[in-house]
N, C-alpha and C positions, 0 to 999 in steps of 0.2 A: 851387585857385589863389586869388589874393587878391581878394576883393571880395564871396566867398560869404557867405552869413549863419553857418556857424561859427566866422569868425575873430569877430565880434560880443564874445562876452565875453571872446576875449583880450586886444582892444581897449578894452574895460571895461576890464578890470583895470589896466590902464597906464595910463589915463587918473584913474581912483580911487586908485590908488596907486603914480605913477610915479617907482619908486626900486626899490632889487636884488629886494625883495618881494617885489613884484608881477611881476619878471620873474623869479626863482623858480617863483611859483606858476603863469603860463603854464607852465614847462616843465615842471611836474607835471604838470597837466591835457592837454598835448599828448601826456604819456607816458602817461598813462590811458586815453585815447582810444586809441592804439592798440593797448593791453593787451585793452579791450574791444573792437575790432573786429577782434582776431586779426588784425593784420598784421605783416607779418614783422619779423625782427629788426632787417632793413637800415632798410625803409621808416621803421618806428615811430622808428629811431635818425637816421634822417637829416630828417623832420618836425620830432621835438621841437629837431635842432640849430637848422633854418633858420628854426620859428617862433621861436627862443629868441635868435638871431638879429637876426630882427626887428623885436621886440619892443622888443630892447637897444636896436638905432637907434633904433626909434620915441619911445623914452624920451627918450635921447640930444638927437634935434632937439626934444622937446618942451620937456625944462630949457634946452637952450640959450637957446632964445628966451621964458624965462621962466616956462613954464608951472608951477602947482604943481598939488597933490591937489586934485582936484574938490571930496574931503571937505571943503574949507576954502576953496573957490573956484570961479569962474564963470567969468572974467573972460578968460581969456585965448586966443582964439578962434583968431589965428595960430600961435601953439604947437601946440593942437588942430587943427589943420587939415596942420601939420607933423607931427603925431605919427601919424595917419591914412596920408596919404600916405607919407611911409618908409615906414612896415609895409608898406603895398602895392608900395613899388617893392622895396624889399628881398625881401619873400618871391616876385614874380614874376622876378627875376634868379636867386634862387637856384633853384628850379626849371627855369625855364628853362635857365640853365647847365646842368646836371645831363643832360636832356632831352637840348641839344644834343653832349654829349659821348659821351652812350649811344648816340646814335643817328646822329653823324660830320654833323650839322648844322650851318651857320652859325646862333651865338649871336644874330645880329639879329635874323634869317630867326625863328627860334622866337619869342624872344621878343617882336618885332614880331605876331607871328597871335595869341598868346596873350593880349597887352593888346588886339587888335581884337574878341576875344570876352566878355573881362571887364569893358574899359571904363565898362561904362554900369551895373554890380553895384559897381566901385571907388566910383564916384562917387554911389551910392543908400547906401552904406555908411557917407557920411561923417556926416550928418546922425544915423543910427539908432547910432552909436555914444556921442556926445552926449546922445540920448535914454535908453538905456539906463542909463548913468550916473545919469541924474536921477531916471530910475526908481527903482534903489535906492535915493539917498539917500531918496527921499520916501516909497517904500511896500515898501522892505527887498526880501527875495528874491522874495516870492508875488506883486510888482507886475512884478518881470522875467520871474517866470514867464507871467504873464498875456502878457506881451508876447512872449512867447519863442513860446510857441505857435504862433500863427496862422501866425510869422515860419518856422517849422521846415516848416509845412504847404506853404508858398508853396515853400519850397527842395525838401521831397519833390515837389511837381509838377516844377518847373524840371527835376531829376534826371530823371524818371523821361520827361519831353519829350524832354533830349536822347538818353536811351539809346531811346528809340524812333526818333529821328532817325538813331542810330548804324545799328540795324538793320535801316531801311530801305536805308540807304546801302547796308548789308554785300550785302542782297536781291537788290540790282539790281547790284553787280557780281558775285553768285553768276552770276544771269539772263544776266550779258553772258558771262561764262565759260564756262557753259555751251553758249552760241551757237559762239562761235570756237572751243571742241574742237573742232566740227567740222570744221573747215580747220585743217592745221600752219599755212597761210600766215597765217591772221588772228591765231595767238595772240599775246594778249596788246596788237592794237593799240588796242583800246577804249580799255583802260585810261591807255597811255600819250598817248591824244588827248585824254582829259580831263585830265591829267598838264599836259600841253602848252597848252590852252587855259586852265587854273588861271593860268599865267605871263604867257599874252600878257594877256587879263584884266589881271590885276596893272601889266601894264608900259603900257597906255593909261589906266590910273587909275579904273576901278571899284571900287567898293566891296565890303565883303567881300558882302555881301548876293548881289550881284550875279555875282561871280565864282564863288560856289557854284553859284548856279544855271545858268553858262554849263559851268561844269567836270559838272553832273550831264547837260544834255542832249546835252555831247558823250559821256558814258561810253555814251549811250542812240543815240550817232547812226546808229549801222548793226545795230541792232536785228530791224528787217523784214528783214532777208537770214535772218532763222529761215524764212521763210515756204519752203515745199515746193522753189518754183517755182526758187527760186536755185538749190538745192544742186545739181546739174547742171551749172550754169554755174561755181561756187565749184570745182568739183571737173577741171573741161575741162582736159586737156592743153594745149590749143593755145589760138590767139588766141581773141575769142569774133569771131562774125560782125555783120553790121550786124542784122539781126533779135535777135539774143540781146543786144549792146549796150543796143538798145532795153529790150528785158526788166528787164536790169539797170538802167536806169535811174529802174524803180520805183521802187528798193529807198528814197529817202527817204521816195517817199508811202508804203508799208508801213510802214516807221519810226513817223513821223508819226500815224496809222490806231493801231498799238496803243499810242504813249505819250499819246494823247488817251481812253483808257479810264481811264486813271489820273487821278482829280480833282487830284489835288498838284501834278502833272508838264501843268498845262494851259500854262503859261509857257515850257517844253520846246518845242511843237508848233512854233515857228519856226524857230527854229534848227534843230532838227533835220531839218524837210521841204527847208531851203532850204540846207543846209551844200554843194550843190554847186553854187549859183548863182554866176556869176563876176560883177565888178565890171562890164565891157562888157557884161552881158547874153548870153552864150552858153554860160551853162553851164543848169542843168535841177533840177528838171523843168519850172517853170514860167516860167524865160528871164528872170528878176528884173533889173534891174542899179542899181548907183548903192546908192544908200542905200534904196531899195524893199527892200532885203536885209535882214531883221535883223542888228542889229551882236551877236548872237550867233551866227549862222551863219559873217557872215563872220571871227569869230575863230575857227571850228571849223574854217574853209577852211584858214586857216593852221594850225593844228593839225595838222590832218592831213595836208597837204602834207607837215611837218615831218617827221613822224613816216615818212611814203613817201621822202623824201629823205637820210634820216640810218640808213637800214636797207640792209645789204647784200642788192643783186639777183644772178642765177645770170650776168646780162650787165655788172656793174658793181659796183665796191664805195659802202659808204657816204658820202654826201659831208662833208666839214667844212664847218666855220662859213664857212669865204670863199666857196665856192662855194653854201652854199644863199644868204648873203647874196646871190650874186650874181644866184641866180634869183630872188630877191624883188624886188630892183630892175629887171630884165627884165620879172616881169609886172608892176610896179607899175600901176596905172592899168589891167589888161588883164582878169586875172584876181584881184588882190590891189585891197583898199582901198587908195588910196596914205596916207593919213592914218593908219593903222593901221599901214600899211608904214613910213614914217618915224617914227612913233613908237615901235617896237617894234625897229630898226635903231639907235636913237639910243638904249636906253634900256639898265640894266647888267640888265637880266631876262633880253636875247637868248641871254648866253652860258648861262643857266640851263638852256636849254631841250638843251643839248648836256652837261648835266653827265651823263647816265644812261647814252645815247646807245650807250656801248661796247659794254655788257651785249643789246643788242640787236641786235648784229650778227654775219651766222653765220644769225639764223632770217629768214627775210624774211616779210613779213607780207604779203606780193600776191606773188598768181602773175605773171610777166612776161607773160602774154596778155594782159593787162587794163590793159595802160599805152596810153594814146594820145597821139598824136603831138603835137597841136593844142599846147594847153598841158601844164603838169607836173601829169602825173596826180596824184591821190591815192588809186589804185586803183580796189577794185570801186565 
């Protein structure tokens, strides 16, 4: 995506020599690069279009607004800054596009998450391509080399961060998968409760920062039900009793207990022990209410509400959008944040949360013994 340190010398070159060139020789070097890294035919042919691409705009807005060859000039800073910018908006739409039609996504949706990860590499990029430039005019290729290096070493770390980042991720929803094999009833609702808290998140205006780590301790929230003691209860035909209720309402501080072993996941321990406290204070395990709650538990409340309300039971089918709306307005203030509640009711995220919804109906993720009466279960 646009902002790495390998677009660096394509944006040299357009900048050193912006005319058919130097947008030539990008899509040489874009076609090289995938020659050497053996990628396929598709990939390496549709790179070298959309760097080639963007290149041409970047060109484009740079003469418009006067810019000439660095070899002959300094001077014209908004052109450079124009010609910068297009390349990055240009080559993060056309991926994007691509992205979103492969995959039956809305074009905003993508491309909107993709500039909240790039952002701040677009904008470290604009300055270092300027520099680059000047480097060769002053001390030829072995000055850019000089500077190429260390800059290649930063991006091998960067790289090799986020793919450990990936495979943590993958880890812990192996870990949660594992868990819900256990039970037909639970599969699959982890996942879709950090599905579902990624949205609400989003729609009361978190940052991405923020909503990753609301979306990773909801995947993590019913975790402690691995412990011995549940599967007895997970597995009961019938209702459970007031003593086995009890029981099960360990199951956050278990939760809680093994995602505080994990040093990373110390940020977790909230939300997670507390996703079944209610707003009034009558939910558990330790009877929280009001904002005493972390505001990531209680977006996991509605998460997981969600996700108990929009799944077909053996005594009910799944509900739509007007009726869960209408139980979020009933418990507003009761069992729901109401501030969360109206902002998440008013906001075009709600309907997101029912876009999946279908695909999940048919398996029910709770056994009907485990619904109580009080307020809207969220299950076990």
């Amino acid at each position: 995506m646009s902002g790495t340190s390998s677009f660096l010398p394509f944006l040299t070159a357009a900048v050193l020599a912006p005319t058919w060139v130097g947008c030539l020789a990008v899509s040489a070097a874009a076609f090289a690069s995938g020659l050497v890294n053996r990628k396929s035919p598709t990939k390496t042919w549709f790179n070298v279009a959309q760097i080639t691409l963007a290149t041409a705009l970047a060109i484009l807005s740079y003469r418009a607004l006067g810019g000439q060859p660095l070899l002959t000039s300094a001077k014209y800073i908004p052109a450079y800054l124009a010609l910068v910018l297009t390349f990055a908006l240009a080559n993060s739409v056309a991926v994007s596009g691509v992205i979103a039609l492969s995959e039956g996504q809305r074009f905003v949706k993508v491309w909107r998450e993709s500039k909240a990860t790039t952002i701040v590499y677009d904008v470290l990029t604009v300055p270092f391509v300027y520099v680059f430039a000047r480097v060769y005019l002053e001390w030829d290729i072995l000055g850019v080399a000089a500077l190429a290096i260390p800059l290649l070493g930063v991006r091998q770390l960067y790289k090799i961060n986020w793919q450990l980042e990936q495979a943590h991720q993958e880890l812990l929803e192996m870990m949660v998968a594992n868990l819900e094999a256990r039970d037909p009833y639970t599969s699959g609702h982890s996942r879709r409760v950090a599905k579902n808290a990624r949205i609400i998140a989003r729609a009361v205006g978190l940052n991405t920062r923020q909503v990753d780590r609301i979306a990773v301790a909801a995947l993590l929230h019913d975790v402690g039900k691995i412990h011995e003691v549940f599967a007895p209860l997970l597995r009961k035909p019938d209702r459970l009793t007031p003593e086995e209720w009890a029981i099960m309402e360990t199951h956050p501080i278990k939760s809680a207990e093994l995602v505080a072993k994990v040093s990373q996941l110390k940020d977790a321990l909230g939300p997670v022990r507390h996703h079944h406290e209610n707003w009034d204070g009558s939910g558990y395990p330790d009877g929280l209410a009001g904002e005493e709650i972390p505001l990531g538990a209680r977006i996991i409340m509605f998460a997981d509400t969600i996700d108990a309300m929009t799944t077909d039971r053996p005594y009910r089918r799944a509900m739509g959008i007007e009726q869960v709306k209408a139980e979020f307005v009933r418990q507003r203030g009761k069992q729901f944040d109401p501030e969360i509640c109206d902002r998440l009711l008013n906001s075009a995220h709600f309907e997101l949360l029912f876009s999946d919804s279908a695909k999940y109906q048919g398996t029910p993720p709770f056994s009907p013994k485990l619904e109580r009466p009080k307020k809207f279960s969220t299950g076990r």
